[in-house]
Every structure is written in structure tokens, then in C-alpha cells.
C-alpha positions as CSV (number, residue, x, y, z in Angstrom):
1,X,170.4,241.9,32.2
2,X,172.6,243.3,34.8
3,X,171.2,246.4,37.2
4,X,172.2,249.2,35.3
5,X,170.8,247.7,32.3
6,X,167.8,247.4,34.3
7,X,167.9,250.8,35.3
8,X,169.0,251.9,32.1
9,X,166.4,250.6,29.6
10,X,163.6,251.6,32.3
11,X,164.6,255.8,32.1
12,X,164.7,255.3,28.2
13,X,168.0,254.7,27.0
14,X,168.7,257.8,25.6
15,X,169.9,261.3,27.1
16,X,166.7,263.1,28.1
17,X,167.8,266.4,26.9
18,X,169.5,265.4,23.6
19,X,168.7,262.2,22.8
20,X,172.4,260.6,22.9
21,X,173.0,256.8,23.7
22,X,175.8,257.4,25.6
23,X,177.8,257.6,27.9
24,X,174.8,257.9,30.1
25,X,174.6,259.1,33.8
26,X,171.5,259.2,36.0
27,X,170.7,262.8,37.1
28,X,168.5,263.6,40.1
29,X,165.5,266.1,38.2
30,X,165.9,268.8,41.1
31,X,169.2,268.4,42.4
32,X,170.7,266.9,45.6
33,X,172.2,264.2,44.3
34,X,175.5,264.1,46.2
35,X,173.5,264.1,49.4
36,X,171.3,261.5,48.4
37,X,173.7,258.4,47.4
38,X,175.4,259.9,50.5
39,X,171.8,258.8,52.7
40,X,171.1,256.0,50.6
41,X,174.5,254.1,51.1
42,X,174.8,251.8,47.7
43,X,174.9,252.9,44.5
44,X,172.0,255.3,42.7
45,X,171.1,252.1,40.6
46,X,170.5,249.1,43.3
47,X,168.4,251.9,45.4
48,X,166.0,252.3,42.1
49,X,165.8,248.7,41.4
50,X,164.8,248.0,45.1
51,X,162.4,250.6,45.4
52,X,161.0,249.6,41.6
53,X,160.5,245.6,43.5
54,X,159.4,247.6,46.9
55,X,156.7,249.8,44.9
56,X,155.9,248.4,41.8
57,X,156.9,251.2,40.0
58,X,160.0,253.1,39.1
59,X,160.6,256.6,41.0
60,X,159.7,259.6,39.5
61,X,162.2,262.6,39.8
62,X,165.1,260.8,38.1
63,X,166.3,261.1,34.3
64,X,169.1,259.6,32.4
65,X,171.8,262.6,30.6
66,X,174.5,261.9,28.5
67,X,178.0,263.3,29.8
68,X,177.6,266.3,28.3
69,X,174.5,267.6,29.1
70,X,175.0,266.3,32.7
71,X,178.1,268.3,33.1
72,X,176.5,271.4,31.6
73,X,173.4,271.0,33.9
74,X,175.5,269.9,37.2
75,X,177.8,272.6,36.2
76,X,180.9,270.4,36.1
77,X,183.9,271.1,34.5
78,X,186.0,268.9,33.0
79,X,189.6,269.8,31.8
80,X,190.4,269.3,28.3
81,X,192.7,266.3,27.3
82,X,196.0,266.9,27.1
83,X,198.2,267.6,24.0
């Protein structure tokens, strides 16, 4: 099982909010996520698996969202495909 599995399968495999399988994206609870990977250097998913071997125990404050509900909650847009 690769990292992201890891990750993956330990925030539920499903979209917190909806309860999709996917395409899933992990979303910082409170916000602040661009600055975050931004301090943390590597991607979202080796920082959770080191601090999970560091601490025992995976950090709190994260979820897993579906595309969808991510955009809506992030307020992303995404242009429709074209015609």
C-alpha cells in the first residue's frame, strides 16, 4: 500500500460530507491549506504519514472530500468542459 492509500484508508475512504469514493482530495477542516503544504514543503500526504510514525496517531483537523464538495467548500470554480 502506497502513501496515499495509507492516508486514504486512515480519513475513511469516503467524502466526509457526501459519502462518495472518489475522486477524493484531503481538505484542511479550518482552512489554510495553501499556506500550510507551502510551510511543510512535501506533499499533504508524506507530512500525515510522518507525523502518524512521529505521534502514533493520525492528526486531527484533516478530512477527505470528494471533488465536488471540495470545490463547493474551497469555493473553487471549475469551468465546464467544452462542447
Amino acid at each position: 500500500m502506497n502513501t496515499r492509500a495509507r492516508v486514504l484508508h486512515a480519513y475513511g475512504n469516503r467524502c466526509a460530507w457526501c459519502g462518495s469514493a472518489g475522486p477524493l482530495e484531503i481538505d484542511h477542516l479550518h482552512g489554510g491549506g495553501t499556506a500550510h503544504r507551502a510551510t511543510i514543503r512535501t506533499t499533504l500526504e508524506t507530512w500525515l504519514e510522518r507525523q502518524y510514525r512521529t505521534h502514533g496517531h493520525w492528526p486531527t483537523g484533516y478530512q477527505l472530500l470528494c471533488r465536488s464538495c471540495h470545490d463547493r467548500k474551497s469555493g473553487r470554480n471549475r469551468m465546464p468542459p467544452k462542447k
